[in-house]
C-alpha positions in Angstrom: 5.9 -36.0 -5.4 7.0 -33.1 -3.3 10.7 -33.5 -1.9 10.9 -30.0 0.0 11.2 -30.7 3.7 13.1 -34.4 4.0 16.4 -33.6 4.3 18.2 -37.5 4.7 17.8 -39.6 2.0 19.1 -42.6 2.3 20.4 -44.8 -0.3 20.9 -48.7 -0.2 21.7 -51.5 -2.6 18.5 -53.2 -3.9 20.1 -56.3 -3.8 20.9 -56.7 -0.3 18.1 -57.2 2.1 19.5 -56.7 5.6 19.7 -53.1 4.3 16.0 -52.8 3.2 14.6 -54.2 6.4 17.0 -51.6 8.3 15.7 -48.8 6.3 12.4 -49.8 7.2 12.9 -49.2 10.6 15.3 -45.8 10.1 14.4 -42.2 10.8 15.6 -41.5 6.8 13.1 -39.3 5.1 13.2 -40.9 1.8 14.5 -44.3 0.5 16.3 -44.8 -2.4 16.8 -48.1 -3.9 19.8 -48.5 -6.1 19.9 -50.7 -9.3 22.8 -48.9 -10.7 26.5 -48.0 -9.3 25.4 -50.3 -5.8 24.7 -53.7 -7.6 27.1 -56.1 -9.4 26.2 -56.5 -12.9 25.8 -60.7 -12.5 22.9 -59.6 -9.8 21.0 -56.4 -11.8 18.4 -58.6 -12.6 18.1 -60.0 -9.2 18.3 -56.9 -7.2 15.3 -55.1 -9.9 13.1 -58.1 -8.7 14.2 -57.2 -5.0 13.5 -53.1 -5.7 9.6 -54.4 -6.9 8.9 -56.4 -3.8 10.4 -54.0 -1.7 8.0 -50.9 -2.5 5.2 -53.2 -3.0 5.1 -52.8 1.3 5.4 -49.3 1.8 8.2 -47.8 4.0 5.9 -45.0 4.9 8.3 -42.4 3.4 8.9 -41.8 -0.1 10.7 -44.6 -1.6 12.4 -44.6 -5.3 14.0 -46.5 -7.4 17.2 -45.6 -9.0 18.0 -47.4 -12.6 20.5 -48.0 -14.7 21.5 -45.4 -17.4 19.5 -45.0 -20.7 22.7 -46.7 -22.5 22.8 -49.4 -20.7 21.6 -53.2 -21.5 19.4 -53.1 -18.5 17.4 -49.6 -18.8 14.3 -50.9 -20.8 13.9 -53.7 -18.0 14.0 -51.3 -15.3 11.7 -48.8 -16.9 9.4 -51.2 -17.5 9.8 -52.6 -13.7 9.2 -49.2 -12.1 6.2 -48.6 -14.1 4.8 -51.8 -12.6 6.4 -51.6 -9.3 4.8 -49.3 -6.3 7.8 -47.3 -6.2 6.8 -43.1 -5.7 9.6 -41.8 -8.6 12.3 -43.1 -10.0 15.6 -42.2 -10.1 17.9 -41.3 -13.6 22.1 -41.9 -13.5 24.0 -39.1 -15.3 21.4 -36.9 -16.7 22.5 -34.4 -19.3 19.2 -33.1 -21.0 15.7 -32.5 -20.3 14.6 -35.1 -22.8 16.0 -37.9 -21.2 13.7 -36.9 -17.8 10.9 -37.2 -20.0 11.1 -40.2 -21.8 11.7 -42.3 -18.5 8.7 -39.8 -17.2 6.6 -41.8 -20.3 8.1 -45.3 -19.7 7.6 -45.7 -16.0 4.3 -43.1 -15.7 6.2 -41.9 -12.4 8.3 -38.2 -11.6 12.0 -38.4 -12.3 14.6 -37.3 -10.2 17.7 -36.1 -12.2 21.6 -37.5 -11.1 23.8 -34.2 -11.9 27.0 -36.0 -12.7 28.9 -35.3 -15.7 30.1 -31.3 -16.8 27.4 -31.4 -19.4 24.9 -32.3 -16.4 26.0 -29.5 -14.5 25.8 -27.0 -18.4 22.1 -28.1 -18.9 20.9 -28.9 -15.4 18.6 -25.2 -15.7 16.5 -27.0 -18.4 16.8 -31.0 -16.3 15.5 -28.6 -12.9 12.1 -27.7 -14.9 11.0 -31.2 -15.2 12.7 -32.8 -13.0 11.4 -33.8 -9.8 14.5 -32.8 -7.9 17.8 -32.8 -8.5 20.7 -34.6 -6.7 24.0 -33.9 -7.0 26.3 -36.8 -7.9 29.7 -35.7 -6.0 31.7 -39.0 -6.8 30.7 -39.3 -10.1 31.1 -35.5 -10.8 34.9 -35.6 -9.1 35.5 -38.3 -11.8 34.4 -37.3 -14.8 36.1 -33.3 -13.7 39.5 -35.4 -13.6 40.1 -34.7 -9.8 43.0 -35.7 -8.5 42.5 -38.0 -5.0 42.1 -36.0 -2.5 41.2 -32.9 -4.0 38.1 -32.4 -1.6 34.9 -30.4 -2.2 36.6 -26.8 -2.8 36.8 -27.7 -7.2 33.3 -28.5 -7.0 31.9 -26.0 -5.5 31.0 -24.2 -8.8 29.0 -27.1 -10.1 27.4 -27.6 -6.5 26.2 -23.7 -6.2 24.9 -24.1 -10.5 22.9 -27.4 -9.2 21.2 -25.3 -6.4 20.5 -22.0 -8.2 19.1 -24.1 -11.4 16.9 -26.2 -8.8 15.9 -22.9 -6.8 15.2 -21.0 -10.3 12.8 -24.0 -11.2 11.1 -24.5 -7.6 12.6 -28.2 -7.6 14.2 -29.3 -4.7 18.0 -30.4 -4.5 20.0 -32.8 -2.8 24.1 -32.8 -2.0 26.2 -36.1 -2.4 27.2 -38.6 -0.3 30.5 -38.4 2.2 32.0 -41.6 1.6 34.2 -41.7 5.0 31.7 -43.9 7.3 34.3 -43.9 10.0 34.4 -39.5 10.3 31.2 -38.3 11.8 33.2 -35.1 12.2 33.6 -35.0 8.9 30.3 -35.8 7.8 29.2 -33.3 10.1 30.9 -30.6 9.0 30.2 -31.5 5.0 26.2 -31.7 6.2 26.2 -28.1 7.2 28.2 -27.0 4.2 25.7 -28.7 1.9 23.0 -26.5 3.9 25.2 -23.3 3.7 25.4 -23.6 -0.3 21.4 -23.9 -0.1 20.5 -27.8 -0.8 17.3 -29.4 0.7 19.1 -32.3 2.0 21.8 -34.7 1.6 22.4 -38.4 0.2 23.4 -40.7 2.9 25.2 -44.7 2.4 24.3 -45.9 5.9 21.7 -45.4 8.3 24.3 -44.2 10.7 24.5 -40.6 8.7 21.0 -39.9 9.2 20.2 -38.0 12.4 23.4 -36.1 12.1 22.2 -35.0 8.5 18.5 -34.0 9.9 20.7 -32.0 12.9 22.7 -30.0 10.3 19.4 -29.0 8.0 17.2 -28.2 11.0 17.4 -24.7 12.0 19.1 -24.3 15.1 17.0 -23.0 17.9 18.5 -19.4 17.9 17.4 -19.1 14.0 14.2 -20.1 15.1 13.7 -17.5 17.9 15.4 -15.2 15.6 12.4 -15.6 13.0 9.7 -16.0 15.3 10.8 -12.1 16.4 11.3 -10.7 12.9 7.8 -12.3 11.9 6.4 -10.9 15.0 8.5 -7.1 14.3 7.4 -6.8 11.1 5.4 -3.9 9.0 5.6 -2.9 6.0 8.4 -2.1 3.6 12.1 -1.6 4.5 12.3 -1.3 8.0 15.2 -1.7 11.0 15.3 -4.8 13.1 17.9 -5.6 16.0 20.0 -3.1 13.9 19.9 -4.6 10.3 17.9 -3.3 7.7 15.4 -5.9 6.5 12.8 -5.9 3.7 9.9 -8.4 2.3 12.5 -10.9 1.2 13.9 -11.6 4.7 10.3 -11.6 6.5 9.5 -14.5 4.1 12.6 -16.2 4.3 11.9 -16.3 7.9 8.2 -18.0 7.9 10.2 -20.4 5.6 12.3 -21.3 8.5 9.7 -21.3 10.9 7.6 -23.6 8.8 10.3 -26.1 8.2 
């Protein structure tokens, strides 16, 4: 399940179905369904049935299936629900080790994407990005468990965000950032979008269908990037060589026909 190239990915409640029939009809680029933090525990078993039917109709993007964490009383039935279900990969809560990617890998028979959550997420998230089928940073979860005071903003995790993309870029796995929680600041949003593509991730987790086509704006490349490239590609020889006064080598010639083809 290749991840590379969908920047908004958009997650709902499994439980509430005004949501999945709006998704259906989004622009998001992949659909996560949320068993876990989303859903009331009196209604687990009721939104897992609702996850199943969902995927069984395809949304014609990737769709997933996000459980609930290998502690918890409900994992075995969602494991054994996503290996039944249609769903393209499922999706693991608080990851700390490799291990636990591959024994939900054996129980549902589908690729695992990795929540990065916790500080000993973040430690072994290098060995989580080889097996993983991408990684996804958990901001809120990761604010928590770092003791943040409210309000601290994005500038304490910034460490753990750059380790989550340069573990995922080491491995070839793609990344996500976390959600912005403020539905009401587009601004905001906005301007958290573009830092998510500045430190390097793939894309962003969205809460609301709103978010997405200001998230697919801020990980497009703008159009002067783009004319940009298309001259460097079109400039260039071989080895080191000056271009519109920069010195430029291999490494930027291919990191522009990796703009160009996204």
């Amino acid at each position: 399940m290749n991840l590379f190239g969908r920047p908004a990915v958009l997650f709902l409640p499994a439980s509430r179905e005004g949501a999945i029939r709006r998704a259906r009809t989004s622009a998001a680029d992949v659909i996560f369904l949320d068993l876990e933090d989303a859903v009331a525990p009196e209604l687990k078993d009721e939104a897992r049935a609702a996850a199943v039917a969902a995927v069984a109709e395809p949304f014609g993007v990737p769709a997933a299936i996000r459980v609930n964490g290998a502690a918890s009383e409900w994992f075995e039935a969602d494991c054994a629900a996503v290996r039944a279900s249609r769903a393209d990969l499922v999706i693991v809560p608080r990851v700390e080790s490799a291990e636990v990617i591959r024994d939900v890998a054996e129980r549902t028979g589908k690729p695992v994407a990795a929540m990065i959550e916790t500080p000993a997420g973040v430690r072994r998230c290098w060995e989580v990005a080889e097996v993983a089928a991408a990684l996804i940073a958990g901001t809120n979860d990761l604010a928590a468990t770092l003791r943040l005071p409210a309000g601290a903003g994005r500038e304490p995790l910034k460490t753990a965000l750059q380790t989550i993309v340069l573990a995922a870029r080491a491995a070839g796995t793609p990344c996500f950032d976390g959600v912005f929680n403020r539905l009401d600041d587009a601004d905001g949003f906005a301007a958290e979008a573009a830092e998510g593509r500045a430190f390097g991730f793939d894309g962003k987790t969205l809460i609301h269908p709103d978010q997405i086509a200001a998230c697919k704006a801020a990980f497009a490349p703008t159009a002067t990037e783009i004319a940009r490239a298309e001259r460097l590609v079109a400039a260039a020889g071989g080895g080191a060589q000056r271009f519109e006064g920069e010195m430029i080598e291999r490494m930027h010639i291919e990191s522009a026909e990796r703009l160009l083809a996204r």
